[in-house]
C-alpha positions as CSV (number, residue, x, y, z in Angstrom):
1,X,-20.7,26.5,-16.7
2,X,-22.8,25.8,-19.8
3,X,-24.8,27.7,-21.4
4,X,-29.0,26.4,-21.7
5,X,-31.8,27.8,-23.8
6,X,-33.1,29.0,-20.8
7,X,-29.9,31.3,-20.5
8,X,-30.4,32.0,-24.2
9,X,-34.2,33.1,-23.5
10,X,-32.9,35.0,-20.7
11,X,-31.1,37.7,-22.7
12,X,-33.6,40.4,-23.7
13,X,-31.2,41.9,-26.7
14,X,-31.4,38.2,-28.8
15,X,-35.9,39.0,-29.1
16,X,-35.9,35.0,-29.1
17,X,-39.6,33.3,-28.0
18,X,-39.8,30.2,-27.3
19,X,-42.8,28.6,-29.2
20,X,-42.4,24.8,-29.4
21,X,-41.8,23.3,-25.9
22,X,-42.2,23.7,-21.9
23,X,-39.6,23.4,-18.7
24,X,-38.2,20.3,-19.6
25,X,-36.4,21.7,-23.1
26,X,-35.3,24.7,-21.3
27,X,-32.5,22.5,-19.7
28,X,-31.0,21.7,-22.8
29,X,-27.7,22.4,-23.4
30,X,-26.7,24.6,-26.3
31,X,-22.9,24.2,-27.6
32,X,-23.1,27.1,-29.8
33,X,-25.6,28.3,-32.9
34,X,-25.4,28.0,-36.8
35,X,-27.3,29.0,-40.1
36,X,-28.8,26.1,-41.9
37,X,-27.8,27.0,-45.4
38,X,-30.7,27.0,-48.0
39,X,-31.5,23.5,-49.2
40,X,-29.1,21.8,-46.0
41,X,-30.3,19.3,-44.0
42,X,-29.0,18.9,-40.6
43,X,-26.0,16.1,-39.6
44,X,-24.9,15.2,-36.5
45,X,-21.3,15.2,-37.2
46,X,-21.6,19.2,-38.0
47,X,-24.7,20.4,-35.6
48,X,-24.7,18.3,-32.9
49,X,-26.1,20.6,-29.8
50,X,-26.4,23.9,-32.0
51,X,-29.0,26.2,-32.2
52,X,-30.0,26.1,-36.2
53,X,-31.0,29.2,-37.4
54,X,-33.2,29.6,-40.8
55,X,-35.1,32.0,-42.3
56,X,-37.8,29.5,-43.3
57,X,-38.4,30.5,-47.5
58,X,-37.6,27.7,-50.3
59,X,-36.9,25.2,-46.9
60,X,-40.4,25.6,-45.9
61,X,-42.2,25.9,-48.9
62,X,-44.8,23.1,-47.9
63,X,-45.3,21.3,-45.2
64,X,-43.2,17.9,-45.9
65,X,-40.3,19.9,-46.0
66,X,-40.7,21.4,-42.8
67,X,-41.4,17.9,-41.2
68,X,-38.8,16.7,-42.5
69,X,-36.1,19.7,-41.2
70,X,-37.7,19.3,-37.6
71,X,-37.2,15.6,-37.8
72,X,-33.4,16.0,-39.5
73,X,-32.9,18.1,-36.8
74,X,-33.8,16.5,-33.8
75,X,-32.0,13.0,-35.1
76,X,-28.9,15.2,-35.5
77,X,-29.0,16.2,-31.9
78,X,-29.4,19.9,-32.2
79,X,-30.1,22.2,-29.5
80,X,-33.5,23.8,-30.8
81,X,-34.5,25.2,-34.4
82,X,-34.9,29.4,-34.5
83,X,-36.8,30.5,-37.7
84,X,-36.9,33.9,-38.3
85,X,-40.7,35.5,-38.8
86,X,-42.0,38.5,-38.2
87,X,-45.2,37.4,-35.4
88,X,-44.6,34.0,-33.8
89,X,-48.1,33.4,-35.7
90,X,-46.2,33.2,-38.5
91,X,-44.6,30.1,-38.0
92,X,-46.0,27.1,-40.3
93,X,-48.8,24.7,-38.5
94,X,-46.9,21.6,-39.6
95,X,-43.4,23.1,-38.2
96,X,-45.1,23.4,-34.9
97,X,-46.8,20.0,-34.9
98,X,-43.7,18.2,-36.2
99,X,-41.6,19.8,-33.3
100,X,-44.1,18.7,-30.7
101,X,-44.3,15.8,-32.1
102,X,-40.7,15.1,-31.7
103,X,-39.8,17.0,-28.6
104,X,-37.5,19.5,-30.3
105,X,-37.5,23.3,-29.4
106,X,-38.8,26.1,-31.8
107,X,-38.6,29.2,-31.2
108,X,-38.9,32.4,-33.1
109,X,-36.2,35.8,-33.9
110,X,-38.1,39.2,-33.9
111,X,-37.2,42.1,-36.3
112,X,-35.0,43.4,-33.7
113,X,-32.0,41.7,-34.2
114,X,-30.6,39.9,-37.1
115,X,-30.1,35.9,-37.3
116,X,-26.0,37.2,-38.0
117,X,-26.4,38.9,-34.9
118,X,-27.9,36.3,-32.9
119,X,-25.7,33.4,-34.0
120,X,-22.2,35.8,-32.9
121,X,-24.1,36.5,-29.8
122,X,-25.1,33.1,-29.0
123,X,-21.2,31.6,-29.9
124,X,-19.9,34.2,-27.7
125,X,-21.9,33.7,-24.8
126,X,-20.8,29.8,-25.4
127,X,-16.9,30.6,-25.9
128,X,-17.3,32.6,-22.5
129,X,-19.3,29.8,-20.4
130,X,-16.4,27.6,-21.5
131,X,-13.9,29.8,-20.7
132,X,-15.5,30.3,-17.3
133,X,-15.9,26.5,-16.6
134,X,-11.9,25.7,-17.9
135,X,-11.4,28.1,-14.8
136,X,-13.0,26.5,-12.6
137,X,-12.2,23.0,-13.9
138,X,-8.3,24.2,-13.5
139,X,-9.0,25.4,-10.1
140,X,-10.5,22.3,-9.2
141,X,-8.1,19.9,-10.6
142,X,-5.2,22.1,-8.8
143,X,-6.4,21.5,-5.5
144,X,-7.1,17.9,-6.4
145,X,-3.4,17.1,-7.7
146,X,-2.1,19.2,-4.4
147,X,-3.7,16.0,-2.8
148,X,-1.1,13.7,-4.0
149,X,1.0,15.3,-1.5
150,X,-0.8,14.6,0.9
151,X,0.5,12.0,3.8
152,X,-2.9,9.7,3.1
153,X,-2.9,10.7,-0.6
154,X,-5.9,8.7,-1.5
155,X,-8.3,9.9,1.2
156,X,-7.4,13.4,0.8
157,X,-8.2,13.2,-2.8
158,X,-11.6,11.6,-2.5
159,X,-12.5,14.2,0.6
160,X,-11.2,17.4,-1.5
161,X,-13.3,16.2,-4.6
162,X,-16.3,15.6,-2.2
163,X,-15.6,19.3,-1.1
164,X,-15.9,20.6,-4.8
165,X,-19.1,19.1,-6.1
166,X,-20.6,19.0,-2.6
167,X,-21.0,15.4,-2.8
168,X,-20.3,12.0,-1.2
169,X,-17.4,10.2,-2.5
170,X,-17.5,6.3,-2.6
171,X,-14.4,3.9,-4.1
172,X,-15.2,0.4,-4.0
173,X,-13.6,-2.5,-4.7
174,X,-14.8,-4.6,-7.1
175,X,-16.0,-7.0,-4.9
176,X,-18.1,-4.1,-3.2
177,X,-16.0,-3.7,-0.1
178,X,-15.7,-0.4,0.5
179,X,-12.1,0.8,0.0
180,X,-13.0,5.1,1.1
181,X,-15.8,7.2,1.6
182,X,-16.1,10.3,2.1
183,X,-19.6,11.3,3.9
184,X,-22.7,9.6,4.7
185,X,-24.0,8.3,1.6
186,X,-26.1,4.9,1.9
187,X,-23.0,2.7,0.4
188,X,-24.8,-0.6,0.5
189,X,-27.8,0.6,-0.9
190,X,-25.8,2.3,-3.9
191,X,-23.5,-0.9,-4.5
192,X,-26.8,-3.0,-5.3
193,X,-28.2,-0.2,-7.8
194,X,-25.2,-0.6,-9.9
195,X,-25.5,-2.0,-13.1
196,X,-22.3,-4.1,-12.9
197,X,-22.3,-5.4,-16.8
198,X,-22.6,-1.7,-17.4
199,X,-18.9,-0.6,-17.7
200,X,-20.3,3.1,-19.1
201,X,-21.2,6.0,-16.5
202,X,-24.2,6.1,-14.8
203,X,-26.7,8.3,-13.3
204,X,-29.4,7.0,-11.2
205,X,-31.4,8.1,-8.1
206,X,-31.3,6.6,-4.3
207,X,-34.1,7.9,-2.7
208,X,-33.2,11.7,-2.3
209,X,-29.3,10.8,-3.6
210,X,-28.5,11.3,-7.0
211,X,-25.3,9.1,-8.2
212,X,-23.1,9.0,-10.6
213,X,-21.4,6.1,-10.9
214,X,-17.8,5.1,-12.7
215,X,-15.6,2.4,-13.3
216,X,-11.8,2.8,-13.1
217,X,-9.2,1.4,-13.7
218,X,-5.6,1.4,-11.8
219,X,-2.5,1.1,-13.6
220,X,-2.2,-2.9,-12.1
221,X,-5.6,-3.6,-14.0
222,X,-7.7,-3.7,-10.6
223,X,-10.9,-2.1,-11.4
224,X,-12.6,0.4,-9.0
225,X,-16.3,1.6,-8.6
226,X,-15.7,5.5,-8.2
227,X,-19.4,7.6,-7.0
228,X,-20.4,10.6,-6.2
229,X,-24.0,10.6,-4.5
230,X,-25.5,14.3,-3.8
231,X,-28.5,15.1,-2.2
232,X,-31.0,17.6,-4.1
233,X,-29.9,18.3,-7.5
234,X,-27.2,16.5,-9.6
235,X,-23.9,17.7,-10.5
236,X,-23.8,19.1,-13.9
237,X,-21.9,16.2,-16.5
238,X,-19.4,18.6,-18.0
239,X,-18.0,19.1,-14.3
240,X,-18.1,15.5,-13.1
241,X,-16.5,14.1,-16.4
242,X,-13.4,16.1,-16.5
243,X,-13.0,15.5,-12.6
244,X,-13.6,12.1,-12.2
245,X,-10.9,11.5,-14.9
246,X,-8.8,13.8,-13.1
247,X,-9.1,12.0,-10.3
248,X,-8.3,8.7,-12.0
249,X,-5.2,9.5,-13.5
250,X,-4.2,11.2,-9.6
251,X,-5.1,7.8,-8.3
252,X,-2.9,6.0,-11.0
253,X,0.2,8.3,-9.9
254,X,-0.5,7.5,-6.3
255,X,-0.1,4.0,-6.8
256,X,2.6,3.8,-9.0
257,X,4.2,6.2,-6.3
258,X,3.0,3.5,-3.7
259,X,4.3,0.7,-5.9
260,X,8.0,2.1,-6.4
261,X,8.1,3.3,-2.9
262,X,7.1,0.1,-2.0
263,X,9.7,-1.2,-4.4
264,X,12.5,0.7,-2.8
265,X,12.0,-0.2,1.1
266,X,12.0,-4.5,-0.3
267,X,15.3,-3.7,-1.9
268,X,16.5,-2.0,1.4
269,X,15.0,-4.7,3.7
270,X,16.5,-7.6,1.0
271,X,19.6,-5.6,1.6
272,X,20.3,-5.1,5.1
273,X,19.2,-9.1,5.8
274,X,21.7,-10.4,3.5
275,X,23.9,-8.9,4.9
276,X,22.8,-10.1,8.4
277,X,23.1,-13.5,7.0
278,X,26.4,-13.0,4.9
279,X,28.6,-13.4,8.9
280,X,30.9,-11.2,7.1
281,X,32.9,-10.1,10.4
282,X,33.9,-7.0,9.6
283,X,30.8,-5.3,8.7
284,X,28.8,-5.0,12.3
285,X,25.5,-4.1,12.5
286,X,24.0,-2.2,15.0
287,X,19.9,-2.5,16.3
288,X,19.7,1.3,14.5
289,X,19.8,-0.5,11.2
290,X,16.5,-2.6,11.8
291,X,14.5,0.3,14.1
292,X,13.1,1.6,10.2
293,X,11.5,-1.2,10.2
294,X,9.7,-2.0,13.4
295,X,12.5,-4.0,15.4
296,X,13.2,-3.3,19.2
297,X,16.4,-4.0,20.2
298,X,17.5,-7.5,21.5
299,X,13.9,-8.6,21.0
300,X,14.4,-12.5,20.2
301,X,14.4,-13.4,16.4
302,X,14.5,-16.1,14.3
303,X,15.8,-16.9,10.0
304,X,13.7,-18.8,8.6
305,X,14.8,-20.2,4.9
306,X,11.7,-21.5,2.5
307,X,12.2,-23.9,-0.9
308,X,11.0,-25.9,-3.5
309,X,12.5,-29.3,-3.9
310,X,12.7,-28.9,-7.2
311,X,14.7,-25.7,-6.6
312,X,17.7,-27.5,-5.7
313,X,17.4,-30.3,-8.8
314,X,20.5,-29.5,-10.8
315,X,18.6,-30.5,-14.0
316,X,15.9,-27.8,-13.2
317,X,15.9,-24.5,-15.8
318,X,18.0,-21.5,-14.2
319,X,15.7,-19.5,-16.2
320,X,12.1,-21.1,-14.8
321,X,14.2,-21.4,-11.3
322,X,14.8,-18.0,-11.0
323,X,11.0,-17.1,-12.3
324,X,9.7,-19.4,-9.5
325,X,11.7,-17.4,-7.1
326,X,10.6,-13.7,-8.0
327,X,6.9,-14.9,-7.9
328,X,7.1,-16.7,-4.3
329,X,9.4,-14.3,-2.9
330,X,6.9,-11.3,-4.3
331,X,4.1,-13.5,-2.6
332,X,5.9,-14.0,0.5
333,X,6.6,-10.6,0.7
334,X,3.3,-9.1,-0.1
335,X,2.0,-11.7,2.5
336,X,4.4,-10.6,5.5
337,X,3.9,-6.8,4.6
338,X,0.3,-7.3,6.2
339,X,2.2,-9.4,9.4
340,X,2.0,-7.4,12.9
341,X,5.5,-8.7,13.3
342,X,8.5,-6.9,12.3
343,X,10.0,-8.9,9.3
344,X,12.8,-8.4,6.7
345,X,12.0,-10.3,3.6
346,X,14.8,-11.1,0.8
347,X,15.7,-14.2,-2.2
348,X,19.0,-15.4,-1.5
349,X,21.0,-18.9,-2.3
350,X,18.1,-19.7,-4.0
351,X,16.0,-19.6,-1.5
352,X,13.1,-17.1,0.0
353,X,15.0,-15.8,3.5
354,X,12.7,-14.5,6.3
355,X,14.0,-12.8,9.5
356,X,10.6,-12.9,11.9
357,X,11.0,-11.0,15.2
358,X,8.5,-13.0,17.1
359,X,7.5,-15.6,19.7
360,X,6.2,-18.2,17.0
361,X,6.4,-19.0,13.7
362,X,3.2,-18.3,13.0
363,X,3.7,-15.8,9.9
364,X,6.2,-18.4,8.2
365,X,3.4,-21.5,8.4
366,X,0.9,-18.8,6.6
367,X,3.2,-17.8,4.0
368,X,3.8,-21.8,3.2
369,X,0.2,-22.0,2.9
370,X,-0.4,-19.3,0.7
371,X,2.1,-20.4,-1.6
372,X,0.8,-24.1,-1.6
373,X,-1.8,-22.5,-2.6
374,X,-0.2,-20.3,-5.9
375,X,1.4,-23.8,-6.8
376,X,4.4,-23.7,-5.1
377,X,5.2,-26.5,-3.1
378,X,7.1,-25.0,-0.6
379,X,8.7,-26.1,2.5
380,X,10.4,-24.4,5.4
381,X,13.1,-24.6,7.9
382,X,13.3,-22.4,11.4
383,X,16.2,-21.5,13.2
384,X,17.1,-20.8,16.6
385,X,15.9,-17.6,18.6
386,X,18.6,-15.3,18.9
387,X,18.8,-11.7,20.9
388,X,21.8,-10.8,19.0
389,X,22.6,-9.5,15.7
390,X,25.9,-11.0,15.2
391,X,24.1,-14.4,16.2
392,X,21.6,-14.2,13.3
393,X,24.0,-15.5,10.7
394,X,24.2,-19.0,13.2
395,X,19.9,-18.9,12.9
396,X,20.2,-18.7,9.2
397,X,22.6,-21.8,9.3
398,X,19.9,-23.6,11.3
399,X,17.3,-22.6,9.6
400,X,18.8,-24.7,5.9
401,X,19.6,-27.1,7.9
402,X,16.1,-27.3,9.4
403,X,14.7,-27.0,5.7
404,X,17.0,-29.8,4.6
405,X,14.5,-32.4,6.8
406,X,11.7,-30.5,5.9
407,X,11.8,-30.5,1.8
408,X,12.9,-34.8,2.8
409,X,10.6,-35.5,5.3
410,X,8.0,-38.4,5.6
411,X,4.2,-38.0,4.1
412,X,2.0,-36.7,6.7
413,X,5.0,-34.8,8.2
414,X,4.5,-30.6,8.3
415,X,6.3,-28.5,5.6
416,X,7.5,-26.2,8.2
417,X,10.3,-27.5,10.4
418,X,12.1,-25.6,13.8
419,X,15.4,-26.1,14.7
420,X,14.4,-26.4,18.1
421,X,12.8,-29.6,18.2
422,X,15.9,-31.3,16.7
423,X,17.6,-33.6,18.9
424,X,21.3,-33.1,19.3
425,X,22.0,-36.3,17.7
426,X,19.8,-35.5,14.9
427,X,22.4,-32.8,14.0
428,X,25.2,-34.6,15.2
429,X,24.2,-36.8,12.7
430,X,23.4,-34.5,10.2
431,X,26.1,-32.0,10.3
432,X,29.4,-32.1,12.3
433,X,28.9,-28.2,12.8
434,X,30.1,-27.4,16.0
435,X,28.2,-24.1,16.7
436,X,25.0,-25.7,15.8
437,X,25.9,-28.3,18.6
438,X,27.1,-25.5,21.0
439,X,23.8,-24.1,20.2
440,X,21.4,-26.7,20.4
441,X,23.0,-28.4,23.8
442,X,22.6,-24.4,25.6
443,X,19.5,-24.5,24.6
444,X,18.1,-27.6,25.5
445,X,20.6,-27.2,29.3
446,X,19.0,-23.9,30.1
447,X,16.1,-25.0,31.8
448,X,18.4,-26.5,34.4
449,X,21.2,-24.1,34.4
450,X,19.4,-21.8,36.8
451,X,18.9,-25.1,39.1
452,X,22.3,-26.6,40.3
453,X,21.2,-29.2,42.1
454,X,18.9,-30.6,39.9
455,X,21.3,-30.3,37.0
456,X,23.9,-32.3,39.1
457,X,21.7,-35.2,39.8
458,X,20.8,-36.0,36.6
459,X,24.8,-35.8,35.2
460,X,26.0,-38.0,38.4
461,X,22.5,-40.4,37.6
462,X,23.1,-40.6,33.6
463,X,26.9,-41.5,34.8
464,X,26.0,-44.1,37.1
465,X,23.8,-46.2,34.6
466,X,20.3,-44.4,36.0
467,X,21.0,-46.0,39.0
468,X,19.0,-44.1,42.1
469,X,20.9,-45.6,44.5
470,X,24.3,-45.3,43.4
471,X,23.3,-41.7,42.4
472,X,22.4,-41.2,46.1
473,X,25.5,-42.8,47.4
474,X,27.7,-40.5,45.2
475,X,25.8,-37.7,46.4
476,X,25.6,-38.4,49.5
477,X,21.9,-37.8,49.8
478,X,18.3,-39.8,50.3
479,X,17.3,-41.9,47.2
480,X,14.0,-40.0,47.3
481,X,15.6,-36.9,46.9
482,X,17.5,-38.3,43.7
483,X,13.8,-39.2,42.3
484,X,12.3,-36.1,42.9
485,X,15.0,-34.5,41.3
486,X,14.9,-36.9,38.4
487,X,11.1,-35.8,38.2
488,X,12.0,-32.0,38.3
489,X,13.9,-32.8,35.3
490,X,11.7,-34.3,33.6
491,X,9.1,-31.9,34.3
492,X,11.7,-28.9,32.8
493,X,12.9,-31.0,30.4
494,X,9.5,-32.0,28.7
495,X,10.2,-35.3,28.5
496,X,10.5,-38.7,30.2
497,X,14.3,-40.1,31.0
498,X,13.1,-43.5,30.5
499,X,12.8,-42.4,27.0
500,X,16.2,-43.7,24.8
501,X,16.3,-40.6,22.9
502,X,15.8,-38.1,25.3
503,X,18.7,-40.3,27.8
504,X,20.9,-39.6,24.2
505,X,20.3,-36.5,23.5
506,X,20.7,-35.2,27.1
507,X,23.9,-37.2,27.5
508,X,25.1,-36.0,24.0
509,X,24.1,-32.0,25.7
510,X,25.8,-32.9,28.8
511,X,29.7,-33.9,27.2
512,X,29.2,-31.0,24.7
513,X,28.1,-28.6,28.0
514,X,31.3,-30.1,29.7
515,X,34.0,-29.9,26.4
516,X,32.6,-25.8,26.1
517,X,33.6,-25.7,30.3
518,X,36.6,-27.7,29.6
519,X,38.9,-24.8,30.5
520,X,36.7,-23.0,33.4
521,X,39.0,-23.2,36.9
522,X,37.8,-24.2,40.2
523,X,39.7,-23.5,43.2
524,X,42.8,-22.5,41.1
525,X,42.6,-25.9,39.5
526,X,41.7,-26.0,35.6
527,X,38.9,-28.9,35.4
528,X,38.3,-30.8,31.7
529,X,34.5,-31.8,32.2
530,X,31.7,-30.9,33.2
531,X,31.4,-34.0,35.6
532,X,34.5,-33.1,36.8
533,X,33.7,-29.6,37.3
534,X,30.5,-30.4,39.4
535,X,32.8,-33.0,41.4
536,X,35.3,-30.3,42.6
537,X,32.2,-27.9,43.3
538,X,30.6,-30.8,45.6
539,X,33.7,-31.3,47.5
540,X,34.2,-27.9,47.8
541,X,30.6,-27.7,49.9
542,X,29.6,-29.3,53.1
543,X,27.5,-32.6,52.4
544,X,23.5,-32.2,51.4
545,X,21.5,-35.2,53.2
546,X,18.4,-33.7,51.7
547,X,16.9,-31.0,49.4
């Protein structure tokens, strides 16, 4: 604690009277005591908060001299001046008047001790005050850094440094949301009595609060409004400084902590999805790997691939190219680290690679946006839904190919594009791969699977030329039937079979449905299509006249 001259006064063995001032000087701070050397006039770079101590003699000889020591004095920020007089009546008129006149203490030293004796007192009593607040300061700042260990570091930091000065603890951003507090201090109230251009502490009162008020700064340049708001009487300044500098370096070390943390679990989610996406058969992955990071088991996913165009100009610099990726791909990522769905984020190929476990595609539109925004102009592809590890490497395969169209598509057209609304001969006529065929024609057949009849109609009706009643014949059932069938199809299907491409694309899913069945047995007999498959089934059950 520090040591005032009402502490000083206090000790009965100094015989020091205070002549020259009332309560408000008594507060005064003394950092220790020195004799003003005949002749010497005080400096603030030598007694700065010291108690002078003179015997008066040659230095006050007449009265501009001692005007002019009180005045020296006081703009050197000492403590108080002690002149050394037998009776306090003693003391020179103009001494008196000059210290009232500039609101500097005077006091008097009786017989009874020498000035020697006072100023060794007087330093010792400072030496122990300071050694009594390092204590306390080191107790303090011990059970603030045992924070840091804490499982909400930053919290438990600001509450335990509320606990030691008995104070509420604010940390706004500096936008004056409210990033932690600690009690029930008036935060709005507070954030408008800053002094915003002031980047010094301050002290000010709210009402029957008295704040002190700091700005910090992180170790990423983000400054931060740090207060402490106490009812009653404020926290003494050579207890809040040390602290609140304690307490921004601990915040500095928690979010560098953060940071690499952070740091670490991107290079283990990067990790674990390229090799998801690598189809490297002999490495299997098992739902275990993703559970650390919020996926449940066989819960559908989706790859979703995002690019520049320019990214994949061969006259583009590797150097600016590779930039361009780190900052997207750190935007993405901070972006999807906020995302209530589970998500692995990684820069591969060139390109920023998502896997989303979700029902849309929600958190890949936003992260286009946001980087549209940076400056990127960025584009994305979606691939298929998939339920099964070892099928992600096929979504990440539709998910370029899905990009491809998006980073060429028309104006107007949306940057994101989803596998799933390709047709099949959009792929057939984009790629000849055969799994993304497979895939596309299950996907778009498995609204009928589950309903035989229906799916039969509409192979024996797209075989007969969309003719009702030839489909009927074949079938042997009422043309009415056929249509209402048709119509179910349609209805599942999303879309009208009088449509050219929709005829196409399911004829294109029907053949590849048929080739994938082409070694399936019926009755013991091994059947090549599809149409032929649904042939032997028909004959295989009595005749339907109706539904």
């Amino acid at each position: 604690m520090t040591l005032t001259l009402r502490d000083v006064l206090r000790h009965d063995d100094l015989d020091l009277e205070l002549v020259v001032g009332g309560e408000d000087v008594l507060e005064t701070e003394v950092a220790g005591s020195a004799f003003l050397q005949f002749g010497e006039q005080p400096r603030s770079d030598h007694h700065h908060g010291l108690l002078l101590l003179t015997s008066g003699g040659p230095v006050g000889s007449d009265e501009a001299a001692e005007m002019r020591l009180i005045a020296a004095a006081r703009r050197a920020g000492a403590a108080g001046i002690v002149r050394a007089v037998a009776d306090a009546a003693q003391v020179p008129a103009a001494m008196r008047e000059a210290a009232e006149e500039h609101g500097l203490a005077l006091l008097t030293a009786g017989s009874s001790a020498s000035l020697r004796e006072i100023k060794d007192a007087i330093n010792e009593r400072v030496t122990r005050a300071d050694l009594q607040l390092y204590q306390r300061l080191l107790t303090l700042q011990s059970s603030l850094i045992a924070a840091v260990s804490a499982p909400d570091p930053t919290g438990s930091l600001l509450r335990r440094l509320g606990a030691v000065v008995h104070s509420t603890v604010i940390l706004y951003y500096p936008d004056g949301r409210v990033l932690s507090v600690t009690g029930d201090g008036p935060t709005e109230v507070i954030w408008r009595s800053i002094d915003k251009a002031q980047h010094s502490r301050q002290r000010f009162a709210v009402g029957q609060w008295h704040v002190v008020a700091s700005l910090i700064t992180g170790p990423d340049e983000t400054c931060r409004w740090i207060v402490l708001a106490k009812r009653g009487a404020a926290t003494a300044d050579d207890i809040v400084s040390p602290l609140i500098a304690t307490v921004e370096q601990l915040l500095d070390v928690i979010a560098l902590s953060r940071r690499a943390a952070a740091n670490e679990e991107a290079l283990q989610r990067a990790d674990v999805l390229a090799r998801l996406i690598s189809g490297n058969e002999h490495e299997r992955f098992g739902w275990d790997y993703l559970r650390p990071f919020g996926f449940v088991p066989h819960g559908p996913c989706y790859v979703a691939a995002i690019g520049q165009p320019q990214w994949s100009e061969k006259r583009l610099d590797p150097e600016l190219h590779g930039r361009q990726l780190r900052e997207s791909t750190q935007i993405t990522r901070a972006l999807t680290a906020n995302a209530s769905a589970p998500n692995l984020v990684a820069a591969t190929d060139g390109l920023i690679v998502l896997l989303v476990q979700a029902s849309d595609t929600s958190i890949v539109e936003e992260s286009v946006l946001v980087l549209e925004s940076r400056g990127f102009s960025a584009s994305a592809g979606v691939g298929r839904k998939v339920a099964s590890l070892d099928q992600i490497v096929n979504s990440y395969r539709d998910a370029r190919l899905a990009l491809t169209r998006a980073l060429t598509r028309p104006e107007g057209r949306s940057p994101v594009q989803r596998f799933e609304d390709f047709t099949i001969a959009d792929i057939a006529i984009s790629t000849g791969n055969e799994d993304q065929l497979r895939g596309r024609a299950r996907d778009l057949l498995a609204v009928l699977e589950e309903n035989s009849p229906i799916l039969e109609t509409l192979m024996v009706y797209l075989e007969n030329s969309l003719s009702i009643n030839d489909t009927a014949n074949e079938l042997h059932i009422h043309p009415n039937s056929v249509r209402y069938r048709i119509g179910r199809a349609e209805e599942l299907i999303g879309s009208s079979l009088r449509d050219l491409s929709t005829i196409v694309d399911i004829y294109l899913a029907v053949q590849i449905a048929a080739r994938m069945r082409a070694s399936t047995t019926v009755g013991g007999k091994a059947v090549g299509t599809r149409s032929e498959h649904l042939r032997v089934e028909a004959q295989q059950r009595p005749a339907r006249r109706s539904m």
